[in-house]
C-alpha positions as CSV (number, residue, x, y, z in Angstrom):
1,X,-70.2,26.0,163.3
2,X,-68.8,23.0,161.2
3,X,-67.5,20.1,163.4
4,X,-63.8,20.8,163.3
5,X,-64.6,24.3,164.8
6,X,-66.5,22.8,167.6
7,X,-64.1,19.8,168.3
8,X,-61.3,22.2,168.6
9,X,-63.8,24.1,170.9
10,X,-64.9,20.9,172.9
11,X,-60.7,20.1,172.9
12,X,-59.9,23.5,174.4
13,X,-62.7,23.3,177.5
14,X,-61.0,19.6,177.8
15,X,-58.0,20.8,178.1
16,X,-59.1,23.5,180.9
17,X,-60.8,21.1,182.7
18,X,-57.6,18.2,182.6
19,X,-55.3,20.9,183.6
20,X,-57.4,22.0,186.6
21,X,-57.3,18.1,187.8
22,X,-54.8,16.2,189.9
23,X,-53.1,12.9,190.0
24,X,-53.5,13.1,193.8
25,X,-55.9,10.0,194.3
26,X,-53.8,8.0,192.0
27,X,-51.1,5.2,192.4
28,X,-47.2,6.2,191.2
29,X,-47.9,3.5,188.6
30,X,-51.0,5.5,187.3
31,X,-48.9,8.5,187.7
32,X,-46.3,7.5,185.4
33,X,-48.3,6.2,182.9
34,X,-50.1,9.6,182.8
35,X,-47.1,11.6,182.3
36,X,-46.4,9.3,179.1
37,X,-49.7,9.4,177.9
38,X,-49.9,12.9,177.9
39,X,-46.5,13.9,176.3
40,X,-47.5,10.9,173.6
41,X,-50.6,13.1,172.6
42,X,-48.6,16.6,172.6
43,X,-46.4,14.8,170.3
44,X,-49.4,13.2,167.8
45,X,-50.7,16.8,167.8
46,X,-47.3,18.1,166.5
47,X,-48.4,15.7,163.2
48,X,-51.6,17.0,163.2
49,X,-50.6,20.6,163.7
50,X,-48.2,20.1,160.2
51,X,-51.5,19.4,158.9
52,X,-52.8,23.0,159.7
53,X,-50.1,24.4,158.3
54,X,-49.9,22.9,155.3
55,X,-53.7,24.1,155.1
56,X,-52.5,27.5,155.7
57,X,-49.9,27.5,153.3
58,X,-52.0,25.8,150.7
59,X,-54.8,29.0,150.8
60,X,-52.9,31.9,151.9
61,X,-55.2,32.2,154.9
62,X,-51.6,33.3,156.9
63,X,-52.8,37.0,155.2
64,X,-56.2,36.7,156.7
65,X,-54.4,36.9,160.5
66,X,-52.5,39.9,158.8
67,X,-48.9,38.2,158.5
68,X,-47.2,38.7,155.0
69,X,-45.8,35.3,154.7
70,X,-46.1,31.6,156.3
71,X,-43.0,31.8,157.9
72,X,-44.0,34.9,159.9
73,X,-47.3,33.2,161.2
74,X,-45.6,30.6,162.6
75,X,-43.2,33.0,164.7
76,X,-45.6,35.6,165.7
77,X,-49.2,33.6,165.6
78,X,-48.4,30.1,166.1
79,X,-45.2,31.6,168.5
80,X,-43.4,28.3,166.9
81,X,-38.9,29.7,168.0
82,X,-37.5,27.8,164.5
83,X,-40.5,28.0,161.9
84,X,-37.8,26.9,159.1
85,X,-37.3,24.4,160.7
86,X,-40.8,23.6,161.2
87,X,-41.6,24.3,157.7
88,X,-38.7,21.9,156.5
89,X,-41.0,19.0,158.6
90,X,-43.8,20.1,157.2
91,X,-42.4,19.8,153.4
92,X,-41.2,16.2,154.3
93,X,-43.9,14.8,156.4
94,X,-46.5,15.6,154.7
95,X,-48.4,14.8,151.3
96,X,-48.0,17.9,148.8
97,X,-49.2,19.0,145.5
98,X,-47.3,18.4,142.6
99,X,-47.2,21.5,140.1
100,X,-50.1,19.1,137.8
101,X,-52.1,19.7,140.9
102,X,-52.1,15.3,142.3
103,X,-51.0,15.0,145.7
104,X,-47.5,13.5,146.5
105,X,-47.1,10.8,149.1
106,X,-44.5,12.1,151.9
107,X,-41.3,12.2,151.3
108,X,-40.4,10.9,154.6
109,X,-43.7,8.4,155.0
110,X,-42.4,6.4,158.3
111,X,-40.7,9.4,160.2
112,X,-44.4,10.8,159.3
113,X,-46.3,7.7,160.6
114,X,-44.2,7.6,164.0
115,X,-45.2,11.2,164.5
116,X,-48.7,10.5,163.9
117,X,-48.2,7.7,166.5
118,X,-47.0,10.0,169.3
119,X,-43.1,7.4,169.5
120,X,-41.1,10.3,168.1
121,X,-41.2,14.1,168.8
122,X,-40.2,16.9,166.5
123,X,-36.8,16.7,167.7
124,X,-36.5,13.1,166.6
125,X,-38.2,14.4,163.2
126,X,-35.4,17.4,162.9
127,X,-32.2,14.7,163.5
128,X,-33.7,12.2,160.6
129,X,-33.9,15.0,158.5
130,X,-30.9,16.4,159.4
131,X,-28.9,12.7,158.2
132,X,-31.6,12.5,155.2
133,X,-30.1,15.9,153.8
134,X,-26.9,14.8,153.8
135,X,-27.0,11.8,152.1
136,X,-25.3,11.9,148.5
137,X,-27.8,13.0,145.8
138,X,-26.3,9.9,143.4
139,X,-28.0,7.4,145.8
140,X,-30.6,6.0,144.0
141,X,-34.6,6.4,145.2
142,X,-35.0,2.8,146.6
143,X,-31.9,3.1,148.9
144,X,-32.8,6.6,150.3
145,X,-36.2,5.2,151.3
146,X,-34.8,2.5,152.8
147,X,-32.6,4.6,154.9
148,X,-35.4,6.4,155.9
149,X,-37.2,3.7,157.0
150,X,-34.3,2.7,159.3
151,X,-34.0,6.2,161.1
152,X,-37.3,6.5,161.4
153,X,-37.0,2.8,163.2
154,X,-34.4,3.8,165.3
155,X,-36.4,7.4,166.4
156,X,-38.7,5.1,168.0
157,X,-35.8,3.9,170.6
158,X,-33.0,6.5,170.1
159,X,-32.3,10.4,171.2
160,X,-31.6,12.7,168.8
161,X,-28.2,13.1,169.1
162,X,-27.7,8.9,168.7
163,X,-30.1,9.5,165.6
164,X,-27.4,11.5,164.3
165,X,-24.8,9.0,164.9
166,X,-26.2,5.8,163.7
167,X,-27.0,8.3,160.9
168,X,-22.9,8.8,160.0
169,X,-22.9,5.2,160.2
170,X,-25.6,5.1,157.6
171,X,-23.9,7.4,155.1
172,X,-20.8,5.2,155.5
173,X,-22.7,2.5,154.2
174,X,-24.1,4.3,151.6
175,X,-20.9,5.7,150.4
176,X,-18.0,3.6,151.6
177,X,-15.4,5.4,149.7
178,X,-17.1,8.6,149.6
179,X,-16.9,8.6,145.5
180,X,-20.9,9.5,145.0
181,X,-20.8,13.1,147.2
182,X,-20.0,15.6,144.2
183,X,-19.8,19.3,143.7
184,X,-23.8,19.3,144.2
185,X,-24.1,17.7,147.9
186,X,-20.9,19.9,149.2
187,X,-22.7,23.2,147.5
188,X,-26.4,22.2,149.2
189,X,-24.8,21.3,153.0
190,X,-22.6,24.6,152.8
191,X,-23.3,26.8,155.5
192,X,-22.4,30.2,157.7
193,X,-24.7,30.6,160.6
194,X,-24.0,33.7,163.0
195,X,-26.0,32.8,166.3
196,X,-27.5,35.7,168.7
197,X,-25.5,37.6,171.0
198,X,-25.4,36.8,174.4
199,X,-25.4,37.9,178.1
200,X,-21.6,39.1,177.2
201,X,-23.1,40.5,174.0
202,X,-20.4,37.6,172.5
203,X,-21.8,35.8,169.7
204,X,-21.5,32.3,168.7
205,X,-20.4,31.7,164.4
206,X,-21.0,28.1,163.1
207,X,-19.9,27.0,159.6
208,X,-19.7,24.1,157.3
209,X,-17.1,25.1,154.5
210,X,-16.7,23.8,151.1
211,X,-13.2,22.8,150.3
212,X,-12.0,25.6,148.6
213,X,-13.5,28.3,150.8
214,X,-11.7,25.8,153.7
215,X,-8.4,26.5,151.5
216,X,-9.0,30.2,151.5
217,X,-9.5,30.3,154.8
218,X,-6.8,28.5,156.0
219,X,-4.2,30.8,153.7
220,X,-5.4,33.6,155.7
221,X,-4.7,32.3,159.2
222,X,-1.4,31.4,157.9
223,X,-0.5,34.5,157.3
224,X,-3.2,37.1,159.6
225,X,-3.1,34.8,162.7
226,X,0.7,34.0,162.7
227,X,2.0,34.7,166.2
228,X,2.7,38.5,166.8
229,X,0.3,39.6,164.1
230,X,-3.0,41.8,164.6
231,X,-2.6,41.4,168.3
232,X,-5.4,43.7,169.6
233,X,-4.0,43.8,173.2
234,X,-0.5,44.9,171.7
235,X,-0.3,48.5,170.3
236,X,3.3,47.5,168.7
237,X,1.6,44.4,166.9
238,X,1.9,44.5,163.4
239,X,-1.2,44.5,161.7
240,X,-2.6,42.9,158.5
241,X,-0.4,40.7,156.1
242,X,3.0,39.7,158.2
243,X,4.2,39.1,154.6
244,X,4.6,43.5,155.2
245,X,5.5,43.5,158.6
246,X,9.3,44.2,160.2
247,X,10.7,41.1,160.5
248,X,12.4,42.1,164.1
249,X,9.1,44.1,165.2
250,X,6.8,40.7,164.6
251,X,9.4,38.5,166.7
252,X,9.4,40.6,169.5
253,X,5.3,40.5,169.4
254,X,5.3,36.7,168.6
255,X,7.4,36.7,172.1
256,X,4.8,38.8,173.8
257,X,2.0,37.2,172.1
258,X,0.2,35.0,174.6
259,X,-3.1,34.1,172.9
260,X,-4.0,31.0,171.8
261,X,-4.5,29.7,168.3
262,X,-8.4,30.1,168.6
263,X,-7.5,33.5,169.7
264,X,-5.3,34.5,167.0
265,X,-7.7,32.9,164.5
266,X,-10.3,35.2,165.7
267,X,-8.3,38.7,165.9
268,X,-7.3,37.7,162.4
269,X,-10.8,37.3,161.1
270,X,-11.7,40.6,163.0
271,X,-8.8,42.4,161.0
272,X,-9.6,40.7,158.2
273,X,-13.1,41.7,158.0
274,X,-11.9,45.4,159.3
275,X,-10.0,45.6,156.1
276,X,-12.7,44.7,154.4
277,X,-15.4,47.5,155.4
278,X,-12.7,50.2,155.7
279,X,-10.7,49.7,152.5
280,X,-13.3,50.2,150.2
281,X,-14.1,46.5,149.2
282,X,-18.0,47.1,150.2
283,X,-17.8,50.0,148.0
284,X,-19.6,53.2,148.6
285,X,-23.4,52.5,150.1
286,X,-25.4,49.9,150.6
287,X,-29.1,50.4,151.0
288,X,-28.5,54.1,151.0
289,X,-25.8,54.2,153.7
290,X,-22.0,53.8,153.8
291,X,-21.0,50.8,154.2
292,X,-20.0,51.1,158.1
293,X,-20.1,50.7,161.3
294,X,-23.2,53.3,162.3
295,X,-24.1,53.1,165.9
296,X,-27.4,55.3,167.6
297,X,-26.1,56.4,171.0
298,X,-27.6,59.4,173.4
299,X,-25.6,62.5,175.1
300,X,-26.3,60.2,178.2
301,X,-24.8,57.7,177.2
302,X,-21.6,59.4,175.9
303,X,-21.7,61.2,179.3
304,X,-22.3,58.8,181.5
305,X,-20.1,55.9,179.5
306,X,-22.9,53.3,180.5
307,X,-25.4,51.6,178.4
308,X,-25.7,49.3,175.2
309,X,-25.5,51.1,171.8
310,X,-27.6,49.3,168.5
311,X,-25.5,49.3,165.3
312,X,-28.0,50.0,161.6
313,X,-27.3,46.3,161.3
314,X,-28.7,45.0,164.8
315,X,-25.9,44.1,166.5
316,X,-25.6,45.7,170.0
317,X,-22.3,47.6,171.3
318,X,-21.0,48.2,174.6
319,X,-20.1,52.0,175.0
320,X,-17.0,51.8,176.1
321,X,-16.2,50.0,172.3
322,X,-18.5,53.0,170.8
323,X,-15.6,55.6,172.7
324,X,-12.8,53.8,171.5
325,X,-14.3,53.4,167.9
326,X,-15.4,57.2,168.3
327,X,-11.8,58.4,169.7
328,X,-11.0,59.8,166.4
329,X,-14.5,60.8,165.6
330,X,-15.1,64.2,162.9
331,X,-18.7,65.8,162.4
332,X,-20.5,64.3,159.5
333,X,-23.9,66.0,159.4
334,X,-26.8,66.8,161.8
335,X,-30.6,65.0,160.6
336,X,-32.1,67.2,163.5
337,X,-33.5,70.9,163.8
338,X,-30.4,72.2,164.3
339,X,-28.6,73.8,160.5
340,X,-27.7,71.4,157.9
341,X,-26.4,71.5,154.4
342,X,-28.2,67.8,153.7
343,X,-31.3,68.0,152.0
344,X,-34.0,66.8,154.0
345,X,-37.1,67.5,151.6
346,X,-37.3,66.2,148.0
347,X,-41.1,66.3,147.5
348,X,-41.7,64.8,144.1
349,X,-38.5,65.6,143.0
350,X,-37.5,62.1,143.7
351,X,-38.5,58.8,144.6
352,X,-35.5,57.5,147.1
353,X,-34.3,58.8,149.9
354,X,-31.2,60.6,150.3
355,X,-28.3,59.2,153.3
356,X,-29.3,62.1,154.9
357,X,-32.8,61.0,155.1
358,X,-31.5,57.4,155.8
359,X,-29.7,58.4,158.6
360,X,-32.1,60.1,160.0
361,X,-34.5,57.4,160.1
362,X,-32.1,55.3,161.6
363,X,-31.7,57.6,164.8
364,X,-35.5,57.9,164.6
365,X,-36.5,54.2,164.6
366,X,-33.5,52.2,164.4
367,X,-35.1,49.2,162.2
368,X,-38.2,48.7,160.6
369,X,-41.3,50.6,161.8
370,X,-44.0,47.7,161.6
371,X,-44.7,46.6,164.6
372,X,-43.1,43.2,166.1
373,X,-40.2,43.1,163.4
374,X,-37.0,42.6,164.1
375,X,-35.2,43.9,161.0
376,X,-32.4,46.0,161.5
377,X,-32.1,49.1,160.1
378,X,-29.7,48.3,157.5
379,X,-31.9,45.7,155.8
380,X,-34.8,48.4,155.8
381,X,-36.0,50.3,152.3
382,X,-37.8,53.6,152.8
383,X,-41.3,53.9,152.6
384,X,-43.5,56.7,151.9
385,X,-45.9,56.4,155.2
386,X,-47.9,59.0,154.3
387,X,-48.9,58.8,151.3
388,X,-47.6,55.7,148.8
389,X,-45.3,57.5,145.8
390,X,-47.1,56.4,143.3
391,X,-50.5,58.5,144.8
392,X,-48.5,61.2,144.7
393,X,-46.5,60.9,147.8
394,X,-43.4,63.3,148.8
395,X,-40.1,62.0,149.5
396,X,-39.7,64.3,152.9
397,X,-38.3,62.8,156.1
398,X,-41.6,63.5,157.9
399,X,-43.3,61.2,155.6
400,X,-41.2,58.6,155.6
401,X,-40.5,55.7,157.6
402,X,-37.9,52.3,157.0
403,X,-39.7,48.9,156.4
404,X,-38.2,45.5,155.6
405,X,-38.9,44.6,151.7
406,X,-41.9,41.9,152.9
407,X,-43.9,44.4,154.7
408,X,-43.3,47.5,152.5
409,X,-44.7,45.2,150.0
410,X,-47.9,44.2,152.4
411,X,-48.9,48.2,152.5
412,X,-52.3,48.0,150.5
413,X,-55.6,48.2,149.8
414,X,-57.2,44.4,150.7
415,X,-58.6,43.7,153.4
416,X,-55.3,41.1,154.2
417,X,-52.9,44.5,154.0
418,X,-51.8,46.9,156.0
419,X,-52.0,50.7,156.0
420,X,-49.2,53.2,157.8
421,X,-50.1,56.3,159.6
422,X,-48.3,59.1,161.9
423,X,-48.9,59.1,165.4
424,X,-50.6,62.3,166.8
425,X,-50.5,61.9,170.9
426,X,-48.6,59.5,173.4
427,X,-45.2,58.8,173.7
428,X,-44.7,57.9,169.9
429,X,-45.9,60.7,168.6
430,X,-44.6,62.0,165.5
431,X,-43.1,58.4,164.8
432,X,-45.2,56.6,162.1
433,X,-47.2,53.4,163.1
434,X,-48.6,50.3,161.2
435,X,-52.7,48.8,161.4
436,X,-54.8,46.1,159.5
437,X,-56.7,47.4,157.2
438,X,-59.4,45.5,159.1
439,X,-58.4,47.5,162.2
440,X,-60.0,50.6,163.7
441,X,-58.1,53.8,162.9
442,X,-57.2,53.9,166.4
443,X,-55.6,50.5,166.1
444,X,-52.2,51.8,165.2
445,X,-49.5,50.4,166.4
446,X,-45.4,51.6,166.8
447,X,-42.4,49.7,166.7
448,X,-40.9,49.1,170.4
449,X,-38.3,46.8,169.5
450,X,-35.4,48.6,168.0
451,X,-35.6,50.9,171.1
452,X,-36.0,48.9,173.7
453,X,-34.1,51.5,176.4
454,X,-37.1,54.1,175.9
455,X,-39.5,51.7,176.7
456,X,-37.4,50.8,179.8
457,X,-37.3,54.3,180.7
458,X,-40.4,54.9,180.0
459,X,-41.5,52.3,182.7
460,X,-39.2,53.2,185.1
461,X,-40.7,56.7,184.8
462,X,-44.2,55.3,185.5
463,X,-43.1,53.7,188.1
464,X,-41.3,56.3,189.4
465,X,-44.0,58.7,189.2
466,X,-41.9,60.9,186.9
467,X,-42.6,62.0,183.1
468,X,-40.0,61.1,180.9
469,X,-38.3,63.0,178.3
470,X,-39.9,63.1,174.8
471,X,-38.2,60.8,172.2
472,X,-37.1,62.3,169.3
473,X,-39.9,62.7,166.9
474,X,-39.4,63.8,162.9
475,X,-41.3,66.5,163.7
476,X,-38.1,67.2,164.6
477,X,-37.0,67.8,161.1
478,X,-38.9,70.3,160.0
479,X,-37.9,73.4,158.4
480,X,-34.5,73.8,159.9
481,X,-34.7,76.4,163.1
482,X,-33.5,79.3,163.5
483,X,-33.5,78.9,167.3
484,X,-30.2,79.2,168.9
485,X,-30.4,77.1,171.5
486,X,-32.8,74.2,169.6
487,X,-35.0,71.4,171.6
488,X,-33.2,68.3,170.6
489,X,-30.4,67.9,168.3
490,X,-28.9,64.7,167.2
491,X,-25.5,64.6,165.3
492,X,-24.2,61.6,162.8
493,X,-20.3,61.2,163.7
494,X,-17.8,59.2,161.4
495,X,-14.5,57.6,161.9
496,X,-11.9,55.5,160.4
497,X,-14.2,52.3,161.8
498,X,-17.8,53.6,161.3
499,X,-20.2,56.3,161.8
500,X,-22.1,57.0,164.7
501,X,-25.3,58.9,165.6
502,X,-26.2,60.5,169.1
503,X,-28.7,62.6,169.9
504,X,-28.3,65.8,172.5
């Protein structure tokens, strides 16, 4: 065992035997002292943890703990919540290889150093990167170090947030007149972030515009989120473009109209983007299926108007929105047992699956099959499970199942890859699962998170003492039944707004 291995050993049984002590017998001034001299270690083994990364990185040895890229060891094995971020500290804290193969000195040497200390923690680090990315990239090398130098100065004695504003006061002085930010800076700090939904399933969207997407944008409120217009609590609201609208119909909504601007801003976005997806502008597929709203939901759910639907693109819906999107809902096909015109089975007769066969997976799965991922359905590909296409695989529902590009591309034969297979007993049954290669056959593992409400139910059920219902399985889709009365049907439903699938 080489002497890192064992100090990291001899560290671990330290840390067991520090955590199972007490500062009973001390003074409050030991106490105290205690406290900072712990968090000043966590924080100098943030520095030295950027070092294992960067180690990682530099060898690939994130395939070795079966993760495709760097980023996903640091959320699933490291369990780091922002590994971008992370990864953005790493690329400026620490010494990297030139593309002649030397090693580079950091680009932020003193923010490194005062890491390395234990003075500054990682959120210190994030808020002097965050100023050092937004300084102009006219200023000139021996400037930008010296700025750095200061932040990293005041990170010793500072917050975060206070970083960030003796960091505007550093850009001031940088560019007093603001003549050296050009078209490059405004294109590199340009951003659209859409943040996670919440308790309300409301979600949170965060922007930095360039100027002439700012103009764009403020032509459309002019005109979409004028008083009276696209008033969703208003059936006699005119809707899109008031430039069409009645002129006496929008003044007797602008008098009703009791939202505020932020309000009106919003329903004109939602219109906006409702336009968008229903008036052809996303054109006619993407990834295999239209370009709408398509929501999973069960009989149950319909029935029993409770519950939270998941949309082929992650988001989650209340049910009572899935009925009121659904009010004016037509049959569109059926991906179960029950009699379809929609090829199911192309064999070798070709290589991509059909919408059909897309759709079908989505009610199936609802995002990627490997385990532990998170990507929706809608940013999925199909892969051939069973057997890859090009060793002669068929391009039949059964032997499919939808994976994100990064780990359809990790299905191999190394040792570091992965290998898919159909589960034959348990509650996933019939659903395709993912393993190591390094793994024991039995090792194969399903997807839980794109159905979190069966796993609920299923330990509800356990606790309950009861057996719950089998999930739909694509054994399902086999050669369509001539049963009248089949086990388990599940229909695909469009309207004007989307598409939705439910399963009876």
């Amino acid at each position: 065992m080489s002497d890192l291995v064992a100090k990291y050993a001899a560290l671990q049984a330290l840390v067991k035997e520090i955590a199972e002590e007490t500062a009973d017998a001390h003074d409050d001034e030991t106490v105290a002292q205690l406290a900072i001299d712990h968090h000043t270690v966590v924080r100098q083994f943030e520095s030295i943890g950027n070092q294992r990364i960067l180690e990682v990185s530099d060898r690939d040895a994130h395939r070795t703990a079966g993760c495709v890229t760097v980023s996903e060891f640091l959320q699933t094995k490291l369990r780091i919540t922002h590994p971008k971020k992370r990864l953005d500290a790493v690329r400026s804290l620490e010494p990297m290889h030139a593309m002649t193969g030397e090693k580079l000195p950091p680009v932020c040497p003193n923010t490194a150093r005062e890491l390395a200390a234990g003075t500054i923690g990682p959120d210190h680090v994030h808020a002097v990167l965050d100023v050092m990315k937004k300084i102009p990239s006219t200023v000139d090398v021996e400037q930008r170090a010296r700025a750095e130098r200061v932040l990293a100065e005041f990170a010793t004695t500072l917050a975060p947030k206070e970083i960030g504003a003796a960091g505007v006061r550093i850009l001031a002085h940088l560019d007093p007149d603001g003549t050296l930010t050009d078209d490059r800076d405004r294109a590199r700090n340009r951003k659209l972030n859409l943040g996670c939904q919440d308790s309300q399933l409301m979600s949170k969207l965060t922007a930095t515009l360039d100027p002439i997407t700012r103009a764009l944008f403020d032509v459309v409120l002019a005109k979409w989120a004028a008083p009276g217009m696209n008033n969703p609590d208003d059936d006699q609201s005119p809707k899109g473009d008031h430039g069409d609208a009645d002129l006496q119909l929008l003044k007797e909504a602008a008098d009703r109209d009791h939202r505020s601007q932020s309000q009106r801003n919003h329903d004109a976005f939602k219109a906006l983007l409702d336009a968008a997806v229903n008036g052809g502008l996303l054109g006619g597929s993407h990834r295999g299926l239209p370009p709408q709203i398509i929501v999973s939901i069960t009989d149950a759910q319909l029935r029993e108007h409770a519950g939270v639907a998941r949309t082929a693109t992650g988001t989650d819906l209340p049910i009572s929105n899935v009925i009121k999107l659904a009010a004016d809902a037509q049959t569109h096909l059926a991906v179960f047992s029950d009699v379809t015109g929609e090829p199911l089975f192309f064999g070798r007769g070709r290589r991509l699956a059909s919408q059909a066969q897309r759709l079908m997976a989505f009610a199936l799965y609802g995002g990627c099959s490997k385990d532990d991922c998170a990507t929706p359905f809608a940013h999925t590909e199909m892969h051939h499970a069973e057997r890859d296409w090009a060793d002669g695989g068929l391009t039949d529902s059964p032997h499919m199942a939808p994976a994100c590009g990064r780990h359809n591309r990790a299905v191999g034969s190394e040792p570091h890859q992965w290998a898919t297979g159909k589960i034959t007993d348990g509650p996933d049954k019939g659903r395709y699962g993912w393993r190591r290669n390094t793994d024991p056959p039995d090792q194969i593992r399903a997807n839980h998170l794109h159905r979190i409400d069966e796993l609920l139910l299923r330990h509800r059920d356990t606790l309950e003492g009861s057996v719950a219902p089998p999930a739909p399985t694509s054994d399902d889709v086999a050669e369509p039944s001539t049963d009248a009365t089949p086990e388990r049907r599940s229909f695909d439903v469009t309207w004007p707004r989307g598409l939705v699938t439910y399963a009876a």
